[in-house]
N, C-alpha and C positions, 0 to 999 in steps of 0.2 A: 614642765614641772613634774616633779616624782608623786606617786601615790602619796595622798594625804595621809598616810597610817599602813604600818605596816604589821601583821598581825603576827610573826613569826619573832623580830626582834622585842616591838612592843614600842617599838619607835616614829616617830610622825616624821612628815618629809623635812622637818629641819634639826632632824637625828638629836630629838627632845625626847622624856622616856613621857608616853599618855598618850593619848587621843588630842585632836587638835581643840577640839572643842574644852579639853581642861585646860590648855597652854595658853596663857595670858601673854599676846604679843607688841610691845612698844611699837609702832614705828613713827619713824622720822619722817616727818612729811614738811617739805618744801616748796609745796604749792604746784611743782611740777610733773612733768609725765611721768616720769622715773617713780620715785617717790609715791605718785600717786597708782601706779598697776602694783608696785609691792603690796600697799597696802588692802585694794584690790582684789589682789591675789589669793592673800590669806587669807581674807573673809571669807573670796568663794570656796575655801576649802575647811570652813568651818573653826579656825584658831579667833581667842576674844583676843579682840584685836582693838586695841587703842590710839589713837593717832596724836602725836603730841609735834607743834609746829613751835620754832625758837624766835623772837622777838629779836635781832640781833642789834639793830641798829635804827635812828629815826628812817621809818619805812614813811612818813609822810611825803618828804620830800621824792620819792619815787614811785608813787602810786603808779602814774602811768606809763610810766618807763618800761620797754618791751626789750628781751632779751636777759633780761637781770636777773641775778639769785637774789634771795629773800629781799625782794622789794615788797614793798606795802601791797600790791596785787596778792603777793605768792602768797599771803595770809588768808584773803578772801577763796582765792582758789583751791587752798587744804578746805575749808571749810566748807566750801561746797561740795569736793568729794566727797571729804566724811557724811556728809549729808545724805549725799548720793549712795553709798553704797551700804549704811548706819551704820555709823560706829561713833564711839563718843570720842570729841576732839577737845584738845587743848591749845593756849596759848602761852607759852612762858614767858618771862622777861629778863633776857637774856645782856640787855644793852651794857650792862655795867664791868661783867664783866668780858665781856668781848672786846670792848671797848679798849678796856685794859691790859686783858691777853693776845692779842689779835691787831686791833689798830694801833694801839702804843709802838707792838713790837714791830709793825713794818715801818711807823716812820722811824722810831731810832736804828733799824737797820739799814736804810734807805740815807739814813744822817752819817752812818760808820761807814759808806761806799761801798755797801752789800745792795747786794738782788733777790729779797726776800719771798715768800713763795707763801701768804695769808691761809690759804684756801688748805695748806698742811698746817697749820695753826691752830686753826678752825677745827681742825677734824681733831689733833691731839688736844687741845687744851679746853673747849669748850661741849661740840659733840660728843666726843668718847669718851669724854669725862663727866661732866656734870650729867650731861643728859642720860648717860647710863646708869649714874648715880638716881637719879629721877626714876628711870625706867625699873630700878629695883625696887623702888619706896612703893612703886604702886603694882608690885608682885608679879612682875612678867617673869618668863623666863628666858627671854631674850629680848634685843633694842635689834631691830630690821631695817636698814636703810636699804635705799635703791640705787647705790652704787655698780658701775660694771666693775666687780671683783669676785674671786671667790675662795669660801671659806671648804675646805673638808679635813673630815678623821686621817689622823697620821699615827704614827709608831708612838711619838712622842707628847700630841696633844693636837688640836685645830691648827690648820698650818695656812698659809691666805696663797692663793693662787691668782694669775694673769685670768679674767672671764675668757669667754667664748670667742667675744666680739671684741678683738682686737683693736679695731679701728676706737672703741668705746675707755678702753682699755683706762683705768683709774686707780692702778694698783702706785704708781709716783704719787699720787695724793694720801694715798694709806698707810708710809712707811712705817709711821711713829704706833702703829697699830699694837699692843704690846701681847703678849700671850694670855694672860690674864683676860685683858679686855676682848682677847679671837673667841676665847672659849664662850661667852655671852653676846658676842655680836652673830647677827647673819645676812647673808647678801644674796635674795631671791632672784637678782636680776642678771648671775653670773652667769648662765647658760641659755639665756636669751641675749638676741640681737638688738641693737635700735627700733630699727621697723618693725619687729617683730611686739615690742615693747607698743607702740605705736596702731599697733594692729588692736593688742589688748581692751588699749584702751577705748579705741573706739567701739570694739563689739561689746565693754562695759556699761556702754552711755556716757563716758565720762565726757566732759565740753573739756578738756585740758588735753587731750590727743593730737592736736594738731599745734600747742603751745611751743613755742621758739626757745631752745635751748639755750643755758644760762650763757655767756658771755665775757661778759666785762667783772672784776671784782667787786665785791655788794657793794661793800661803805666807798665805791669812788663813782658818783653816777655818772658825771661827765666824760669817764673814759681817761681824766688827766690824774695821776697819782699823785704829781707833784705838787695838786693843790692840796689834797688832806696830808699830804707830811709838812708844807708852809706854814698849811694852818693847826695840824698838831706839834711841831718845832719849829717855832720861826727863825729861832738860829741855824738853820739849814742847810740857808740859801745864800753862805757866803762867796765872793766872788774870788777867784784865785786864775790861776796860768791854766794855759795848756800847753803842753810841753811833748817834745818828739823825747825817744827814747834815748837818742845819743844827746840829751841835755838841753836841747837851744828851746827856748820858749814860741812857741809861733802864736800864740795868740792870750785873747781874756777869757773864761768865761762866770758866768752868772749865780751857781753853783752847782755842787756834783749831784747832786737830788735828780739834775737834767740832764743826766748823760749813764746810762749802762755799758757793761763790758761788749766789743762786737758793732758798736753804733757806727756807723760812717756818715751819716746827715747831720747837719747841724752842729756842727762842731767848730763854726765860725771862724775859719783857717782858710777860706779858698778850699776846692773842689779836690785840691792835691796837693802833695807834701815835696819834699826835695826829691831834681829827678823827675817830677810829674805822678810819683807813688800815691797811688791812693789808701789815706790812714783809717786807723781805726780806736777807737779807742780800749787800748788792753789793760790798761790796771788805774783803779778811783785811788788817791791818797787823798783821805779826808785828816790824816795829822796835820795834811802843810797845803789843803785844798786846792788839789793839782789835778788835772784830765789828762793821760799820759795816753800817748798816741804814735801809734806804729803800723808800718805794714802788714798785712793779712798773714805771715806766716807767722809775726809775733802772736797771732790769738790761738797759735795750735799747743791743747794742755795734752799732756799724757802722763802728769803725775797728780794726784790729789792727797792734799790730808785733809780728814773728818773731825769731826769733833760730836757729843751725842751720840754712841751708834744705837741703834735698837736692833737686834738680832734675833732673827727669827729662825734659825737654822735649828738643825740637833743638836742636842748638849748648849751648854757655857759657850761665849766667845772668847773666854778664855783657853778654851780649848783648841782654837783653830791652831794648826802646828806652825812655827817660827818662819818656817819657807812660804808659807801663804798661803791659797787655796785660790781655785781658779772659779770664777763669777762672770758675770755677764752684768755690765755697769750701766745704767742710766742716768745720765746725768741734766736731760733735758726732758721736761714731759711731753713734747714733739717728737721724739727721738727715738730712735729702736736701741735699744741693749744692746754693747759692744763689747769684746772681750775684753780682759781686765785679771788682773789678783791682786786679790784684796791678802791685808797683811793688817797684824794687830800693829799698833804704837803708840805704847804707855797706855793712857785712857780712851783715845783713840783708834784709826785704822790709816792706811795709807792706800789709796788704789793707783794701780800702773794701769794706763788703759793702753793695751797693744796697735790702738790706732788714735791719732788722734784726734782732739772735738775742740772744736772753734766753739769760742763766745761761755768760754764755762766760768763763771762767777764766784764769789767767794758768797753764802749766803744761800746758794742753792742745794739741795739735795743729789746726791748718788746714792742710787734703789740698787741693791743689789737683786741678782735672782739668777737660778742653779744653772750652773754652766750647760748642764747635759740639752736640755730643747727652753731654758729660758721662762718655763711654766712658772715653778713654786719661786715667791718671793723669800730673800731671804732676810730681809729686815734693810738697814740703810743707815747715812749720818748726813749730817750738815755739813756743808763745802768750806773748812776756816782759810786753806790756801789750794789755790789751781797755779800748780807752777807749767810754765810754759817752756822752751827750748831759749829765748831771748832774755829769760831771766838766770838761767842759768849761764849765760853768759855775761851779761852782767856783772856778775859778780866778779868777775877778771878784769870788768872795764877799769876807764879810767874814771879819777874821782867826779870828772863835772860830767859824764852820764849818770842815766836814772838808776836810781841801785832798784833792786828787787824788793 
């Protein structure tokens, strides 16, 4: 971490103008390691530091559940740090609209044959919203989470950068991060490692140092998604065909809620397809409640439309010029950035990815980020079509194959 105050600019290490000790600082505290050396952190460097933890969901039901975000533990654990290191904590109550913004929209995306991704939900609609709305009511000058991201000064305004520690790397969770919202968030934990984060904590006293990184999505404790979208749409789970791409139906199944783009288990067809091909399933039609199912080179996408984009670059995205601009694409948050040019279309953008990527979903996010080493993010959109090589052919087929 950089000098807490700097006496030349008049700036403190999180390039605020004051001494830390005037700089009223939010943070987000989720009961975890992360979370908890931010907060921490700041204290030991003198900023009033406030710690405020979100109620998202009934945290009863997982008090003891290990490995989880904001289960009912993570509540008790914010509060024992703040305890630990004093600072005054909060508790909000968060459930309603989370509930709404957040679990609503995975199962109806999960019901439209998309592969929705909560945890950027979460961060756009609830975190970075309300809670920084909160974080201003009680006069900070910034909301501090313990994400591995980072934030710094550019030509044009705070710009989010890949952290340190790649392997931690969380900058596919922060696409929807808007400009507005860079210029008052900050991310202490961009230029530390894991272990290093871990080290912190212990040489703080904290009892949370050696806590099990989050895991599994919050509101599903059991690990099965498919039972909170049953049980938030029960019309869901209707039962339709599974069907090869050249049209013939091979088998039933149960509904699409049970089946993602890239699955080869479970898909109640026997082991292999005509030929002894082992299939996959490449595209959900929830109009006519179909599991469409083909060989591993039908899953290879190398075109995308977006829809949403948030743009984080220089200038307007209207401005990117007609021939496209060349990017570095993520389209999985396992995945490394692959080359790509992105191009405007209509409200939209279009990305060509020069290699292909298996298992890419409609539903999913592609993060942009600057062609030259992959560092600065450049904003991102939501996946509406991943067109593959076998749909485009398709479209030549005859009538009784699968259209696109």
């Amino acid at each position: 971490m950089p000098d807490a105050f700097d006496e030349t600019t008049g700036l403190n290490s999180l390039d605020l103008p004051g001494r830390p000790e005037e700089t009223r600082v939010v943070v987000a505290m989720s009961g975890g390691v992360d979370s908890s050396v931010t907060a921490a952190l700041l204290k030991e460097q003198g900023y009033d530091v406030v710690g405020i933890t979100m109620q998202l969901y009934d945290h009863g039901a997982a008090v003891s559940r290990k490995g989880a975000c904001c289960a009912g533990q993570d509540i008790h654990d914010a509060r024992r740090v703040a305890e630990r290191i004093g600072i005054p904590h909060y508790v909000l109550d968060y459930e309603e609209r989370f509930r709404r913004e957040v679990m609503d929209d995975f199962a109806d995306s999960y019901a439209a044959g998309e592969t929705p991704i909560p945890c950027v939900r979460c961060n756009e609609r609830v975190k970075f919203r309300d809670l920084l709305d909160t974080a201003r009511d009680l006069g900070a000058a910034a909301l501090a989470t313990g994400h591995y991201i980072a934030s710094r000064k550019g030509v044009t305004g705070r710009e989010l950068h890949r952290p340190r520690d790649l392997d931690r790397d969380q900058s596919y969770f922060l696409f929807t991060t808007t400009r507005e919202q860079l210029d008052f968030l900050r991310f202490p934990l961009g230029e530390l490692t894991k272990p290093e984060a871990r080290a912190l904590a212990a040489r703080m006293g904290l009892d949370i140092a050696d806590k099990p990184d989050s895991q599994d999505i919050c509101f599903v404790p059991s690990g099965r998604y498919t039972t909170i979208v049953q049980k938030l749409r029960p019309g869901a789970s209707e039962p339709g065909d599974v069907v090869h791409l050249d049209g013939r139906v091979l088998g039933r199944h149960d509904g699409i809620i049970n089946f993602t783009i890239g699955q080869r288990r479970g898909l109640g067809i026997g082991a292999s397809g005509p030929e002894s091909e082992p299939l996959f399933v490449v595209k959900l039609d929830p109009a006519r409640h179909r599991v469409i199912v083909g060989p591993k080179n039908a899953l290879e996408t190398r075109k995308l439309t977006l829809r949403d984009i948030n743009w984080l670059g220089d200038g307007p995205f209207e401005a990117v010029p007609e021939e496209g601009v060349a990017v570095l694409a993520k389209v999985r948050s396992t995945r490394a950035p692959v080359p790509a040019r992105l191009r405007r279309d209509g409200e939209g953008a279009t990305v060509e990815l020069l290699e292909g990527e298996e298992g890419v979903a409609p539903g999913q996010a592609c993060v942009f980020y600057e062609a030259a080493d992959g560092g600065r993010v450049l904003g991102g959109g939501w996946i509406a079509r991943a067109e593959s090589l076998w749909q485009v052919e398709a479209a030549a087929a005859p009538a009784e194959a699968v259209s696109p």
